[in-house]
Structures are given as structure tokens and as C-alpha cells.
NUVOTOR-870466 format. One record per residue: x, y negated, z negated of N, C-alpha, C, O in turn; residue number from 1. Coordinates in nm, 4 decimals, m for minus. Example, Ala and Ser with C-alpha at 12.3 -4.5 7.8 and 13.67 -1.06 7.14 Angstrom:
<pts>
PT       nxx       nyy       nzz      caxx      cayy      cazz       cxx       cyy       czz       oxx       oyy       ozz  num
PT    1.3190    0.5690   m0.7800    1.2300    0.4500   m0.7800    1.3200    0.3300   m0.7800    1.4236    0.3319   m0.8465    1
PT    1.2850    0.2250   m0.7080    1.3670    0.1060   m0.7140    1.2900   m0.0030   m0.7870    1.3409   m0.1138   m0.8039    2
</pts>
This chain:
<pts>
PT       nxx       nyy       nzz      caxx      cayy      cazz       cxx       cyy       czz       oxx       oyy       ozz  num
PT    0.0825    0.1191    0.0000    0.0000    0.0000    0.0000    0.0872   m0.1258    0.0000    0.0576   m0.2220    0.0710    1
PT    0.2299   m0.1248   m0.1059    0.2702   m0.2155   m0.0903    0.3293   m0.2850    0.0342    0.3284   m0.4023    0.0714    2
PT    0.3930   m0.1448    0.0974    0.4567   m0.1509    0.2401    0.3533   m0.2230    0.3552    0.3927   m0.2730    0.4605    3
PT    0.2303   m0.2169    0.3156    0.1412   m0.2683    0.4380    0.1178   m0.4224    0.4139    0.1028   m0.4903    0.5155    4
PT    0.1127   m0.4866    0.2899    0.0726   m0.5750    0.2674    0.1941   m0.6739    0.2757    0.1828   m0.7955    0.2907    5
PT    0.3421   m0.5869    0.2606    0.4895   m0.6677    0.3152    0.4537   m0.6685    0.4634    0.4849   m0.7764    0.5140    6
PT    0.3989   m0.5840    0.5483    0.4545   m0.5867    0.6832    0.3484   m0.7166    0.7269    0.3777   m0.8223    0.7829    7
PT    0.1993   m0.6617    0.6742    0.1104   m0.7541    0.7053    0.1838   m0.8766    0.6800    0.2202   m0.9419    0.7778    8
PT    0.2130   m0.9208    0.5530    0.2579   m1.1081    0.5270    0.3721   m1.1300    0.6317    0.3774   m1.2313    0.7015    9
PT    0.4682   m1.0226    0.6383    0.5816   m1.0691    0.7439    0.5694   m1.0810    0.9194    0.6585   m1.1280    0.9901   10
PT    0.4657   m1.0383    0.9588    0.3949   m1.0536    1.0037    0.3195   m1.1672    1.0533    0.3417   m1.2106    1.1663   11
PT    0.2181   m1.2269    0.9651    0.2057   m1.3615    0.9951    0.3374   m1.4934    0.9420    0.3590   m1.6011    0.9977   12
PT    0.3912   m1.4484    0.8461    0.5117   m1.5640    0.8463    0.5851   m1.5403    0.9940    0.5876   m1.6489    1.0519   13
PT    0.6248   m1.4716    1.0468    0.7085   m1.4341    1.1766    0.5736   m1.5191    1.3263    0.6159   m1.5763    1.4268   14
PT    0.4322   m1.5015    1.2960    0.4008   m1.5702    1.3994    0.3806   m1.7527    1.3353    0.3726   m1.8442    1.4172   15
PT    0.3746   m1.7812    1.1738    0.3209   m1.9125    1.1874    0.4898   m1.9982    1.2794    0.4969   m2.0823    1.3691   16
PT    0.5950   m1.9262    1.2031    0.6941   m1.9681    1.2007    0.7697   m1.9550    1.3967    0.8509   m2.0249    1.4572   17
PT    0.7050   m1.8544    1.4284    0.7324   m1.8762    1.5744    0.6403   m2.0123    1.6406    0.6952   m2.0831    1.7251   18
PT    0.5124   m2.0392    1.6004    0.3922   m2.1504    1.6473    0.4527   m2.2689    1.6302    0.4364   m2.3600    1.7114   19
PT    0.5371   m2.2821    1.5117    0.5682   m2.3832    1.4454    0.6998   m2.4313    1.5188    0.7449   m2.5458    1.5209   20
PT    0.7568   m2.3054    1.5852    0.9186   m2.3562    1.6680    0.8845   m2.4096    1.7732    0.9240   m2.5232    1.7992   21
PT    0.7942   m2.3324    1.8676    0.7352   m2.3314    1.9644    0.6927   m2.4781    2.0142    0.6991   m2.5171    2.1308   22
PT    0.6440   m2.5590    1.8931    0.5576   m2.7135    1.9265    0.4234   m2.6950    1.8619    0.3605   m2.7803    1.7993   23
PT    0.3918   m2.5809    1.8845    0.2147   m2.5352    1.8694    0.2059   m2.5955    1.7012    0.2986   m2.5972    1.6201   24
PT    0.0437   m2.6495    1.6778    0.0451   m2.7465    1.5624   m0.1059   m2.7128    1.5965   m0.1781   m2.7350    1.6937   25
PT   m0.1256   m2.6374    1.4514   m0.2994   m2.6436    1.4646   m0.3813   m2.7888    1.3811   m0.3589   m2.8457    1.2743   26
PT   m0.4483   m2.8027    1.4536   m0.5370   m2.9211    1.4632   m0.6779   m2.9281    1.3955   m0.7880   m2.8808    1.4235   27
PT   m0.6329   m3.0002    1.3029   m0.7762   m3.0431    1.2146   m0.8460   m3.1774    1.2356   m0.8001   m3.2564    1.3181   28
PT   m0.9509   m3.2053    1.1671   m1.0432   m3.3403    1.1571   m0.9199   m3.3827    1.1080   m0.8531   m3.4219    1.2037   29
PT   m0.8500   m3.3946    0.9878   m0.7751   m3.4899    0.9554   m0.6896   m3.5546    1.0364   m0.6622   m3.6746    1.0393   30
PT   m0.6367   m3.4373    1.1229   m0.5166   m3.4757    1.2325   m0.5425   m3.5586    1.3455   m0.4584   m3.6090    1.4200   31
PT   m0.6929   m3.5700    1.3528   m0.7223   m3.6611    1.4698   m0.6911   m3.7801    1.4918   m0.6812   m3.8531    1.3932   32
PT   m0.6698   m3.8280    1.6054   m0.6345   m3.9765    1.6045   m0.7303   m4.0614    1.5795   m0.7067   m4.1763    1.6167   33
PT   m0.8518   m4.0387    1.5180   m1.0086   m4.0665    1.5593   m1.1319   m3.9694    1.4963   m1.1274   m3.8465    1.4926   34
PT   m1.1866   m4.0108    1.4724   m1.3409   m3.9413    1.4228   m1.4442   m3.9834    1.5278   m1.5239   m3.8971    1.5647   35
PT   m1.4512   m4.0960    1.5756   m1.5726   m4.1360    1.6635   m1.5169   m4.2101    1.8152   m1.4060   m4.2596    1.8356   36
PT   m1.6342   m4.1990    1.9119   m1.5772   m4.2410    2.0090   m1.7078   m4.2675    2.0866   m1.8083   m4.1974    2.0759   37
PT   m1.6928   m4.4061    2.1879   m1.8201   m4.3869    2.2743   m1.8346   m4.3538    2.3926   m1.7836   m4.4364    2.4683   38
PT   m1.8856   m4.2624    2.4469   m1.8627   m4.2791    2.6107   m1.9836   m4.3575    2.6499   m2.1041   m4.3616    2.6251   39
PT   m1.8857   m4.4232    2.7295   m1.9190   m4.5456    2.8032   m1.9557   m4.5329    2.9644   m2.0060   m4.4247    2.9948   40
PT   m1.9411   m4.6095    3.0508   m1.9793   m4.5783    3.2010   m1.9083   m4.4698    3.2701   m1.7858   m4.4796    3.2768   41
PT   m1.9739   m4.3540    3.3296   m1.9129   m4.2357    3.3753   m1.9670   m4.2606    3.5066   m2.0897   m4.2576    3.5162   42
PT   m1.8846   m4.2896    3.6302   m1.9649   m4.3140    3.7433   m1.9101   m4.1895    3.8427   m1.7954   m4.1538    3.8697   43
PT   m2.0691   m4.1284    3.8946   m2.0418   m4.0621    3.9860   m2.0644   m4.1252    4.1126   m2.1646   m4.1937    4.1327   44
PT   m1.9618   m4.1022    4.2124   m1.8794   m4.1438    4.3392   m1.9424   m4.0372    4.3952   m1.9731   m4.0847    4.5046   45
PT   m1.9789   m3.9359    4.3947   m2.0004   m3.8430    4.4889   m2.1497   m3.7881    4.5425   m2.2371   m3.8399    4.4731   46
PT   m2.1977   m3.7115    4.6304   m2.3127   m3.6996    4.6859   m2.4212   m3.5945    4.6031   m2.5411   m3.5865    4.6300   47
PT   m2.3317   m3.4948    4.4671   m2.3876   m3.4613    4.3981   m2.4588   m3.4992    4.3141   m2.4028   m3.5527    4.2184   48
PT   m2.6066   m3.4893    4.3115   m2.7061   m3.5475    4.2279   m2.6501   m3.4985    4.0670   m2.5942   m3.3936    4.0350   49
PT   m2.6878   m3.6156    3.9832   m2.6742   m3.6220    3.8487   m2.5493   m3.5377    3.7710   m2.5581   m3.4915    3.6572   50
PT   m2.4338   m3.5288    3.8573   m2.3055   m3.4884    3.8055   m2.2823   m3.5581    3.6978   m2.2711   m3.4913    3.5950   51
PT   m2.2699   m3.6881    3.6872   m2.2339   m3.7894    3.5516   m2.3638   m3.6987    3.4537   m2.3051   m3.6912    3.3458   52
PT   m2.4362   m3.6619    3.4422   m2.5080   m3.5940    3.3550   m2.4660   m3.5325    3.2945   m2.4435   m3.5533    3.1753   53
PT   m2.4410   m3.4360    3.3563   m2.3525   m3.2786    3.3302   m2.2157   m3.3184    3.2665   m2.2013   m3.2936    3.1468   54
PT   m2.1133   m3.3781    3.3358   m1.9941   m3.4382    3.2935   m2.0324   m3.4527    3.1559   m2.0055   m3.3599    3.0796   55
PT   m2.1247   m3.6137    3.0877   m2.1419   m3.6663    2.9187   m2.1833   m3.5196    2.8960   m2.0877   m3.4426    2.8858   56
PT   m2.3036   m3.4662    2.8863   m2.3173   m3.3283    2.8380   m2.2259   m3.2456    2.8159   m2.1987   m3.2100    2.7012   57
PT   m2.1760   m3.2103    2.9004   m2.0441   m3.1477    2.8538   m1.8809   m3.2092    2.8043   m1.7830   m3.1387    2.7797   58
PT   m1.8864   m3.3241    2.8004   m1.8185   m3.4040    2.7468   m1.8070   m3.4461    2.5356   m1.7253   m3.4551    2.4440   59
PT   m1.9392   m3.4563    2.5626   m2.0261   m3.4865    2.4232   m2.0297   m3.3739    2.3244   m2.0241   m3.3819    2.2017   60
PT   m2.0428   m3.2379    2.4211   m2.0358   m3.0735    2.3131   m1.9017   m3.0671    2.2974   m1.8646   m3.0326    2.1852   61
PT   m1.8099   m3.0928    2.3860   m1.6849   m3.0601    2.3674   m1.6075   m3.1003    2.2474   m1.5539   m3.0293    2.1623   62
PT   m1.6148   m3.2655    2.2618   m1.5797   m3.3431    2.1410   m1.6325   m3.3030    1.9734   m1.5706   m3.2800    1.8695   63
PT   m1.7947   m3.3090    2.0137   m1.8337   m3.2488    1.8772   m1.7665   m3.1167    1.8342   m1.7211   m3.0940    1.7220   64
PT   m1.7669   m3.0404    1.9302   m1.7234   m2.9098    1.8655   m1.5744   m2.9288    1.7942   m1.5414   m2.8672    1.6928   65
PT   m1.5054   m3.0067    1.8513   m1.3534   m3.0780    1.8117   m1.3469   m3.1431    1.7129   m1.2372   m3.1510    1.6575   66
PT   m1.4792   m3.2225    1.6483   m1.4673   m3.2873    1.5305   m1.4574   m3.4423    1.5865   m1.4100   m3.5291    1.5131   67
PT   m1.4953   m3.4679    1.6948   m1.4971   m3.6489    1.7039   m1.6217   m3.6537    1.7105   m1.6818   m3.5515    1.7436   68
PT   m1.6899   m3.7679    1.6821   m1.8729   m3.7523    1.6723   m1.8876   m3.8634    1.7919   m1.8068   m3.9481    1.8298   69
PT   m1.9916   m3.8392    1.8280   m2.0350   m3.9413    1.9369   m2.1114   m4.0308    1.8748   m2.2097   m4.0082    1.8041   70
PT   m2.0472   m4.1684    1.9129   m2.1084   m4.2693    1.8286   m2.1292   m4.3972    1.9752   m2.0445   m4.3976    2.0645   71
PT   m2.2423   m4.4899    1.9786   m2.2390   m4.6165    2.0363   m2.2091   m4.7013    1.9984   m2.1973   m4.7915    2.0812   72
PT   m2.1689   m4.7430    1.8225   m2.0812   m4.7954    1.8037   m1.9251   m4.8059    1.7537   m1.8629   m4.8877    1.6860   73
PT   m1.8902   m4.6756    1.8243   m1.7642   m4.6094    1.7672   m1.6770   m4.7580    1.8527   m1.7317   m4.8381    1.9285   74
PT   m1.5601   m4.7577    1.8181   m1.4194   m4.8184    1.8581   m1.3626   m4.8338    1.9866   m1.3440   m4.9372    2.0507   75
PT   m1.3301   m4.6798    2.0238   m1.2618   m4.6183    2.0615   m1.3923   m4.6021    2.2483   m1.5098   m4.5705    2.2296   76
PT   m1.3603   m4.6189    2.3440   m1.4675   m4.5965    2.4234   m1.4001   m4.5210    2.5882   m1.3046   m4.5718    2.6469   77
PT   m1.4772   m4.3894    2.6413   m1.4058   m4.3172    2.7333   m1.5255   m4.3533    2.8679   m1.6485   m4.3545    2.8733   78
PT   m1.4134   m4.3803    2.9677   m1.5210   m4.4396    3.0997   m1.4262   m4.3647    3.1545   m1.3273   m4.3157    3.1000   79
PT   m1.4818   m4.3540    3.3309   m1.4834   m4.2905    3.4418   m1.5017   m4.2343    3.5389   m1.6198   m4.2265    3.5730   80
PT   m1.4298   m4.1896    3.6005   m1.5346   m4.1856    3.7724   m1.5130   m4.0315    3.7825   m1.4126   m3.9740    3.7406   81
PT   m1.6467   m3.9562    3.8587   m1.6226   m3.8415    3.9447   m1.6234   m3.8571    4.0665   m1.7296   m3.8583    4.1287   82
PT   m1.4835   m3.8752    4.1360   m1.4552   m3.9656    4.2559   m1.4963   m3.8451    4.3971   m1.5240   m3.8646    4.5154   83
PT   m1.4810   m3.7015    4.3011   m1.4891   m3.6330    4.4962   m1.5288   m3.5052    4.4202   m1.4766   m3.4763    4.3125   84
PT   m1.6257   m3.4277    4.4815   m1.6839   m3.2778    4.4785   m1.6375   m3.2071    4.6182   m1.6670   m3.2752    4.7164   85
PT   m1.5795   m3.1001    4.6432   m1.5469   m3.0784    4.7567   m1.6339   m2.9056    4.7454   m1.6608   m2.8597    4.6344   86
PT   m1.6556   m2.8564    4.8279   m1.7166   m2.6804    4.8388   m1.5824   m2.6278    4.9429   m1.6227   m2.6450    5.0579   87
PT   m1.4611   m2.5793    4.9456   m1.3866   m2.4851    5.0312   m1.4142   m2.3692    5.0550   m1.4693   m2.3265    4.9535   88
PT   m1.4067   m2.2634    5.1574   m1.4796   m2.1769    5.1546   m1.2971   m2.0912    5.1206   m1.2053   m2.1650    5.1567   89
PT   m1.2641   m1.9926    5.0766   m1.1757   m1.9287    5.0268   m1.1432   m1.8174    5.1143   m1.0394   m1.8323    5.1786   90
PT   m1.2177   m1.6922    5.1346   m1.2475   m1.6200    5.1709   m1.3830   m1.5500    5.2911   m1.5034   m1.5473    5.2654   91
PT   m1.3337   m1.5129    5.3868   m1.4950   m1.4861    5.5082   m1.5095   m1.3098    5.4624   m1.4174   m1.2656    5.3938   92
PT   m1.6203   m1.2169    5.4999   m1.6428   m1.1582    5.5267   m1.7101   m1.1694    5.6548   m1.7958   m1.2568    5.6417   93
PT   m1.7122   m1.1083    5.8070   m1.7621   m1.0695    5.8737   m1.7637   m1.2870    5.9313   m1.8777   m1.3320    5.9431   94
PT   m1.7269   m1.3190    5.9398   m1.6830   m1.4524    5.9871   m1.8156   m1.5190    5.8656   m1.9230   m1.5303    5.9246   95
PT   m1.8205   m1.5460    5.7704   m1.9223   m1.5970    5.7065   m1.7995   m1.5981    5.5924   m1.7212   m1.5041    5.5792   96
PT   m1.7959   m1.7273    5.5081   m1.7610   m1.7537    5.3986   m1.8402   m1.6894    5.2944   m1.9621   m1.6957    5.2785   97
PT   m1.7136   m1.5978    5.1944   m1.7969   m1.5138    5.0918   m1.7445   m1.5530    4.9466   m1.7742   m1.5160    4.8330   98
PT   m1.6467   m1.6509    5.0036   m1.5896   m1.6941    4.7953   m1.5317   m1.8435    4.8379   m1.4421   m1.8699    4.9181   99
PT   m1.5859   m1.9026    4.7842   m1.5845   m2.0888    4.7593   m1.4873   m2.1514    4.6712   m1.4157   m2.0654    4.6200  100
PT   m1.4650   m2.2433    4.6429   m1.3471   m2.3012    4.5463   m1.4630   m2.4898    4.5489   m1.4900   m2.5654    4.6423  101
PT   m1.4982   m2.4950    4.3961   m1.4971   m2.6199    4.4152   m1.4063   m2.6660    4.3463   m1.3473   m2.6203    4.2484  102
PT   m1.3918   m2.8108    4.4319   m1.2272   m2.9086    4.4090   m1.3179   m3.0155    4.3436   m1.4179   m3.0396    4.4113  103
PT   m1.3060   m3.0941    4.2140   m1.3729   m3.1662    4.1782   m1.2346   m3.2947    4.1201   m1.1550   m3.2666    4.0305  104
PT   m1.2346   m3.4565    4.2094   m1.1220   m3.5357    4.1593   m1.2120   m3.6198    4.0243   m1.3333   m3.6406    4.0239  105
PT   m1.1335   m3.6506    3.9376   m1.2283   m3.7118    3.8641   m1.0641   m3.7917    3.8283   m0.9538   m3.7458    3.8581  106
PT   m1.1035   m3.9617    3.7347   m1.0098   m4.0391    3.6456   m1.1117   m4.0779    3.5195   m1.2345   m4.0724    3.5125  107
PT   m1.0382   m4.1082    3.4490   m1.0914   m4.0921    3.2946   m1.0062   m4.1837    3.2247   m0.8946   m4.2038    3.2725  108
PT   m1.0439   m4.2494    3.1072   m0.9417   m4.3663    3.0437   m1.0412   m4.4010    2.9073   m1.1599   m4.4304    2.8935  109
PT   m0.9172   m4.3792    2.8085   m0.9348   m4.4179    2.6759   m0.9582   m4.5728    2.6584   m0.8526   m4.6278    2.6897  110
PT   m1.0377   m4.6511    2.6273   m1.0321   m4.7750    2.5770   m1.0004   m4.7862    2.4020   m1.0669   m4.7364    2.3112  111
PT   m0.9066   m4.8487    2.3953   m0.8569   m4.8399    2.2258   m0.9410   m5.0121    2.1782   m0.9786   m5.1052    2.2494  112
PT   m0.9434   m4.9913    2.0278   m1.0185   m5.1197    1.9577   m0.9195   m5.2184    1.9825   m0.9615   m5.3046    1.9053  113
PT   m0.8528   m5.2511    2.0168   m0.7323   m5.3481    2.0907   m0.7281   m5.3548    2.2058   m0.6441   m5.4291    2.2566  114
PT   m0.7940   m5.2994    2.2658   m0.8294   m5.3567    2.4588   m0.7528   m5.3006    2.4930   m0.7733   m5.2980    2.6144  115
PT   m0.6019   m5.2035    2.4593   m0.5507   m5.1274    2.5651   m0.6155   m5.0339    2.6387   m0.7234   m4.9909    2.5979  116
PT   m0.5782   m5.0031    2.7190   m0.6845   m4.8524    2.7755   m0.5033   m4.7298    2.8506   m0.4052   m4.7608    2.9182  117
PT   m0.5386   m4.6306    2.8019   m0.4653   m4.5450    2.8756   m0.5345   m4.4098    2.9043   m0.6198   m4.3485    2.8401  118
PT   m0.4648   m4.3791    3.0331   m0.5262   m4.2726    3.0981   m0.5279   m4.1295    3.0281   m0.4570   m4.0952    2.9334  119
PT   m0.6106   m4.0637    3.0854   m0.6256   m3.9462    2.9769   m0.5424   m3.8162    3.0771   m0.5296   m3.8001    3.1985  120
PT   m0.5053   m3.7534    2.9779   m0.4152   m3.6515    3.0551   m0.4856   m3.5358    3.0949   m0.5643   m3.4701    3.0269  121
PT   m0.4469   m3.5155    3.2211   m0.4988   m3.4069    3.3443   m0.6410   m3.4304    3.3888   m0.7252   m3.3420    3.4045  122
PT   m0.6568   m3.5521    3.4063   m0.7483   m3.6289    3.4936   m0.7804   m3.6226    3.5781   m0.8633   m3.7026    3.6214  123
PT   m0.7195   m3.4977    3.6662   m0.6816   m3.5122    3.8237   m0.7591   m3.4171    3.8584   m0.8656   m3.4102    3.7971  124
PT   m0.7329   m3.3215    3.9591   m0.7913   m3.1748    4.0140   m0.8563   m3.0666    3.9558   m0.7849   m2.9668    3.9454  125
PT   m0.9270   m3.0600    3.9303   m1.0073   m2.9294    3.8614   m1.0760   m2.8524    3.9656   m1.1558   m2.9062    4.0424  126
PT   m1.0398   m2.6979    3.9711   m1.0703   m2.6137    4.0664   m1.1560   m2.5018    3.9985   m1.1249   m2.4843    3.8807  127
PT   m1.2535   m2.4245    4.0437   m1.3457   m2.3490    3.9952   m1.4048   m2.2473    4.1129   m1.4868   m2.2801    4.1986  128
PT   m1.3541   m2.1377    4.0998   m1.3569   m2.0602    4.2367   m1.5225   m1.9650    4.2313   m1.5522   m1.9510    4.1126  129
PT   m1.6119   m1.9115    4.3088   m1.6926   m1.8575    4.2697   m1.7290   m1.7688    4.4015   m1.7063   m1.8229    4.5097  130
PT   m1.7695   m1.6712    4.4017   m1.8479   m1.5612    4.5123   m1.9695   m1.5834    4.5656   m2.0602   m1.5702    4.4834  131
PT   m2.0051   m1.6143    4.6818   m2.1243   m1.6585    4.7223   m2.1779   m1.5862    4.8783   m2.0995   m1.6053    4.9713  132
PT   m2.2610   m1.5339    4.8991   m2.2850   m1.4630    5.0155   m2.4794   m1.4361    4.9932   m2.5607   m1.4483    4.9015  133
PT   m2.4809   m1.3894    5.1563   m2.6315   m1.3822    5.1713   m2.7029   m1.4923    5.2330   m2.6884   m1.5547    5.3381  134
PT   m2.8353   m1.5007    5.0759   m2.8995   m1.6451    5.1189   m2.8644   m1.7655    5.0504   m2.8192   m1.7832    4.9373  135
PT   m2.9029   m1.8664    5.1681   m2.8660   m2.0274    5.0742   m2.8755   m2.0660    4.9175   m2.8054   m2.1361    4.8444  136
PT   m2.9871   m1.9935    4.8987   m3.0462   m2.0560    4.7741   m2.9328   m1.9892    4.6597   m2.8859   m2.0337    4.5549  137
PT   m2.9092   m1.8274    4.7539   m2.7828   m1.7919    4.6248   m2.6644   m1.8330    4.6008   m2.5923   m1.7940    4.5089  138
PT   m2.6293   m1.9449    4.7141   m2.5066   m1.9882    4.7132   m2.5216   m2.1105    4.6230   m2.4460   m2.1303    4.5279  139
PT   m2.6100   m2.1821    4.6526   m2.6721   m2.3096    4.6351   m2.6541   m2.2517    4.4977   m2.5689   m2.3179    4.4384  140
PT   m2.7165   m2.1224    4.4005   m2.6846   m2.1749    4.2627   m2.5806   m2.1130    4.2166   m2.5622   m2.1326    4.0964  141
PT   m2.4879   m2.0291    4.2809   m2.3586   m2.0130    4.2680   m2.2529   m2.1694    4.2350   m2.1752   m2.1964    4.1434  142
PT   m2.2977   m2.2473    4.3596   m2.2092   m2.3732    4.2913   m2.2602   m2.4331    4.1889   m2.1864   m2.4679    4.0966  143
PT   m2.3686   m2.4519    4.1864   m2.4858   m2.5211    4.0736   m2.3817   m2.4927    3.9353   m2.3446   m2.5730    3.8497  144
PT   m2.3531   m2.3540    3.9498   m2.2921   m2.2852    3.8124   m2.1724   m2.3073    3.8027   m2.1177   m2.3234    3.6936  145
PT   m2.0861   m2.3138    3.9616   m1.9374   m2.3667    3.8889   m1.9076   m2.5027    3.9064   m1.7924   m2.5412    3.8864  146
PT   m2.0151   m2.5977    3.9486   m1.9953   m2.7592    3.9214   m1.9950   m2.7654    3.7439   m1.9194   m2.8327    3.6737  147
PT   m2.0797   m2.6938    3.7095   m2.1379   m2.6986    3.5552   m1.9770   m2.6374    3.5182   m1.9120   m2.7263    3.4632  148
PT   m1.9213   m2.5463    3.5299   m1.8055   m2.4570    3.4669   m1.7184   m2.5621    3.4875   m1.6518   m2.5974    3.3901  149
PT   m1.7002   m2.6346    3.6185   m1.5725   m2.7329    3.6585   m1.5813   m2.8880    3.5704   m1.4826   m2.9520    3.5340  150
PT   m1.7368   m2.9301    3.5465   m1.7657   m3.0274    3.3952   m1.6987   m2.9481    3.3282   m1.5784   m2.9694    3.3434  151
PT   m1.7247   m2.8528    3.2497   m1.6605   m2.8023    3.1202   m1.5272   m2.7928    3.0991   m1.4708   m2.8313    2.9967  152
PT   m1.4650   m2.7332    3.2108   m1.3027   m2.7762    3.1915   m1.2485   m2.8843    3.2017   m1.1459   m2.9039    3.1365  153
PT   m1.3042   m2.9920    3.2913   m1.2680   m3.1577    3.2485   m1.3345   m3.1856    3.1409   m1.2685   m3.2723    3.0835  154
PT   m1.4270   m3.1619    3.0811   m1.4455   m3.1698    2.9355   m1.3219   m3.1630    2.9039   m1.2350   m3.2499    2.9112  155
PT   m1.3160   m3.0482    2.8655   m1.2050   m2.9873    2.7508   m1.0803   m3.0470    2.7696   m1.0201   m3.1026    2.6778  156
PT   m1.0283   m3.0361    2.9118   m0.8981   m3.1491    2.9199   m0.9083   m3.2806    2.9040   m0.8043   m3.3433    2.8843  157
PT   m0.9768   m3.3184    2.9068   m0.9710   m3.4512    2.8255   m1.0087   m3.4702    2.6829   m1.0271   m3.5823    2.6356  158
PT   m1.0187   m3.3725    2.6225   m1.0389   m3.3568    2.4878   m0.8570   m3.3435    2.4446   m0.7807   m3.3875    2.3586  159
PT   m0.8522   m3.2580    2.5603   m0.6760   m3.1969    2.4874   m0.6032   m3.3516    2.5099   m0.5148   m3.3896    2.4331  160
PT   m0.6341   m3.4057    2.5836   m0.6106   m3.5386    2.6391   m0.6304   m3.6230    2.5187   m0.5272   m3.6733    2.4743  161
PT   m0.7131   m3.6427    2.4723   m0.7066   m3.6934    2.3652   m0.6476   m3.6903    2.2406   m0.5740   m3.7740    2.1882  162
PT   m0.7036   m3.5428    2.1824   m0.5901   m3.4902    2.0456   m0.4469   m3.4567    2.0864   m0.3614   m3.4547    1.9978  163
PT   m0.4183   m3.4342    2.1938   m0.3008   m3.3964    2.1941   m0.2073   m3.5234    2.2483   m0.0961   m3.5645    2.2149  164
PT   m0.2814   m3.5559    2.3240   m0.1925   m3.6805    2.4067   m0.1573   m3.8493    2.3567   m0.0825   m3.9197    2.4245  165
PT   m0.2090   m3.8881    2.2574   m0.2474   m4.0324    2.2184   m0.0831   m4.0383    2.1057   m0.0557   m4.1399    2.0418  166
</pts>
């Protein structure tokens, strides 16, 4: 018993202490640069209906789940554009495109309570590949689902953008 409960502790001392060489730094409410934040104008540029929707929505869960609260009169305020939605087709079967890639450009920027503003990190390209074949309507909500998946990962990078980057 004793032998398991040495290997077990040496064990996690051997991974905090590798996390800890590494850079890796786990992240609490306290550690934040911030508790509240507002998002502010999110403009969609592109021909997709109500993307800026989806974007705050998934912008707004992300943060909360992170511990910053969404506030309108928070400080701190995040604006930006979804400048381009693209559909590539990846792959044909039988000369018909059967797997898609959407390319989604988006920019994003912190406004600080001092009027600086800096850009948020990995702002740029977000790609989201998905399988689509048959009829329209199944393709049609094939992307439906990875416009929604391709919000969620610019969510999240700009979350990391935030706690990690400021």
C-alpha cells in the first residue's frame, strides 16, 4: 500500500513539475487579467445570415465558462469583424464535392479602460472541415454545423487570447 501511494505522489510531483518547466500554468479566476468584459460591435462582413449571432453566443459561453462575466458595463470591451466565410470543396467523389473546409477570416481587439486597444491573438484563419454529399439541404446543414463549430473555436482562441496573451 505504501509503495502505491509513493509511486502515485511521485507521479504527480514528476508531472506538476514537468507543467511547471514546460511554461504550462494552470489558470484560475484569480489569475485573470479581468473578471468582466463587454462585447461590443461584432460586425459581420459576410453573406452569412446572423453569423455575428452565433460568434457573441459562442463568445459569451466561452468566457463564462472561463470565469470572465459578461457585463455592459464592464471596462474592458471586445469588438470585431467576421470579414470572410469561404465553403472549399476538399475532396470529389464521382466529380461531385464530398468533404468541404470552411475558411472563416475574422479580427478581434481588446479595448482596455485606458483607450488602448490590442489585438487578440490568433485572430486570423479558422478552418473546420466537414463531409457533405447527396442532397442540398444535407449539405446546407452540414455547414450550418461547422460555421457553428468554426464560432466556437474563435471563441475559444480569443479567450486563450485573452488569459493567456495580455
Amino acid at each position: 500500500m505504501k509503495v502505491k501511494n509513493f509511486m502515485l505522489l511521485s507521479t504527480v510531483y514528476c508531472l506538476l513539475f514537468t507543467l511547471s518547466g514546460c511554461g504550462y500554468t494552470l489558470q484560475g479566476r484569480d489569475t485573470l487579467p479581468f473578471t468582466s468584459v463587454k462585447i461590443g460591435k461584432i460586425e459581420n462582413r459576410t453573406f452569412e445570415p446572423k453569423l455575428e449571432d452565433k460568434f457573441q453566443k459562442a463568445l459569451a459561453d466561452e468566457l463564462i465558462r472561463n470565469g470572465i462575466m459578461i457585463s455592459n458595463s464592464a471596462k474592458h470591451v471586445i469588438n470585431g469583424t467576421i470579414d470572410d466565410l469561404k465553403l472549399k470543396p476538399l475532396a470529389e467523389k464521382e466529380g461531385v464535392a464530398s468533404e468541404y473546409e470552411v475558411i472563416i477570416k475574422a479580427n478581434f481587439f481588446l479595448t482596455f479602460p485606458d483607450g488602448k486597444v490590442k489585438e487578440l491573438r490568433n485572430s486570423g484563419v479558422f478552418t473546420v472541415s466537414f463531409s457533405g454529399s447527396g442532397k442540398i439541404e444535407n449539405i446546407v446543414a452540414a455547414k450550418e454545423q461547422a460555421a457553428e463549430t468554426a464560432m466556437r473555436n474563435l471563441a475559444s482562441e480569443i479567450r486563450a487570447g485573452i488569459v493567456y496573451g495580455i
